[in-house]
N, C-alpha and C positions, 0 to 999 in steps of 0.2 A: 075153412077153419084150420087144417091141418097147413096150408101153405103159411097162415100167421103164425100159427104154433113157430113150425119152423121157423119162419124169419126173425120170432121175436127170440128163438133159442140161439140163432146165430148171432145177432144181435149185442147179445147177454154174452157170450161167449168171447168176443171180438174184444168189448169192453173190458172185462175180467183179464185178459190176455194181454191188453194192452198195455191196464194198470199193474200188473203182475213183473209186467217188461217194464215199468217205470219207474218201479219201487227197486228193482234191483240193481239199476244203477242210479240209485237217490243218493250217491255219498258223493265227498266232492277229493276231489285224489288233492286238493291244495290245503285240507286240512289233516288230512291221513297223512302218519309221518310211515317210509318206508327206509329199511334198510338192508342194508346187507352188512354183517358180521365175518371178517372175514380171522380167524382163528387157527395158528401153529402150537400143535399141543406135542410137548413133551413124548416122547417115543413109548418111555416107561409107564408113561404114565396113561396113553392111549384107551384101554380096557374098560379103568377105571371115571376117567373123563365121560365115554360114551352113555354107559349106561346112568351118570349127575344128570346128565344133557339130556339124554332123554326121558328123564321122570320130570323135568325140569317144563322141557318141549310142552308133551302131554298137559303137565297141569298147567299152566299158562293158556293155554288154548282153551280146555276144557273148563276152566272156572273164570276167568278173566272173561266178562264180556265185549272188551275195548280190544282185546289180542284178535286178531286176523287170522294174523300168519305166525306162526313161531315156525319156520321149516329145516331144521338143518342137513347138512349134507356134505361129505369130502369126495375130495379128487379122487382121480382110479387109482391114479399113479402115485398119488403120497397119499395114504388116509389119517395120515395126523395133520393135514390141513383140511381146517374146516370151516365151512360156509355157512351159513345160516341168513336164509331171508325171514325179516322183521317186519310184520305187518300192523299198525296199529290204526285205529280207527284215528288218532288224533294224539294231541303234545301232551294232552291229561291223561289217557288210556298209555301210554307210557311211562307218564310220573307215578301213575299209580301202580304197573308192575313192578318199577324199581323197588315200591316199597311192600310187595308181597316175601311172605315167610316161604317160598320155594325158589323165589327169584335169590334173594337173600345167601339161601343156602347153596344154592350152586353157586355161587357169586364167591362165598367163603369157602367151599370145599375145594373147586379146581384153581386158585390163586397161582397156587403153587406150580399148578401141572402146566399153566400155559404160557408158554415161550415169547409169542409178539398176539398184539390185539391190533385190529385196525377198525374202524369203524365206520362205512360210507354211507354217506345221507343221501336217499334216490328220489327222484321224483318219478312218477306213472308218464307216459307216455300217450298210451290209449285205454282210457279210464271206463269206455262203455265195454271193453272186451273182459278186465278183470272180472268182474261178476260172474259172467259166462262160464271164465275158467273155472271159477271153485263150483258152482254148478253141475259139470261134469263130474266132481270129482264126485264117488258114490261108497 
């Protein structure tokens, strides 16, 4: 009796593990739009950009269930160039941050402060290891 116990617990186990691993790479990297934002922000204006950007970052991610990724991040060597990878689940989950009241406002507050915008549209690569990555993150 205790040998089926166990086999039906490994069993059960294996199956939940499997489905677990299959659910998390259930999305399809050819409808998730990604980008990279690639942003020269005004010297002066540095301080003040940062801290748009990241109340910006945060709400996007944290209310937005289509937002992924909002990550930004600068160079060592210039930190008024700034990067920011763009994660969305899809072309709708991005028409609809455009039209959020945070996206909105950093949108109109740093107009001013930013020098060049460039904008590159990425495709995923290896789509079963994304998942993985934010996974780890803890």
């Amino acid at each position: 009796m205790k040998k089926l116990s166990l086999l039906f617990f490994t069993i059960v186990l294996c199956v939940s593990c499997k489905q677990e691993n299959e659910a998390s790479v259930g999305f399809s990297s050819e409808e998730m739009m990604i980008r990279l934002s690639e942003i020269e922000i005004e010297p002066e204006y540095l301080d003040e950009y940062l801290a748009i950007l990241q109340e910006e970052s945060r709400a996007s991610v944290k209310l937005e269930s289509g937002v992924i990724s909002i990550y930004p991040m600068y160079q060592q060597e210039k930190p008024n160039e700034i990067r920011i990878l763009e994660i969305y689940a899809d072309k709708k989950a991005y028409e609809s941050h455009l039209e959020t009241s945070h996206f909105k406002h950093y949108k109109e507050t740093t107009l001013k402060m930013v020098k060049s915008l460039k904008l590159v549209d990425m495709n995923a690569i290896d789509e079963q290891t994304m998942p993985i990555i934010f996974k780890k993150i803890k």
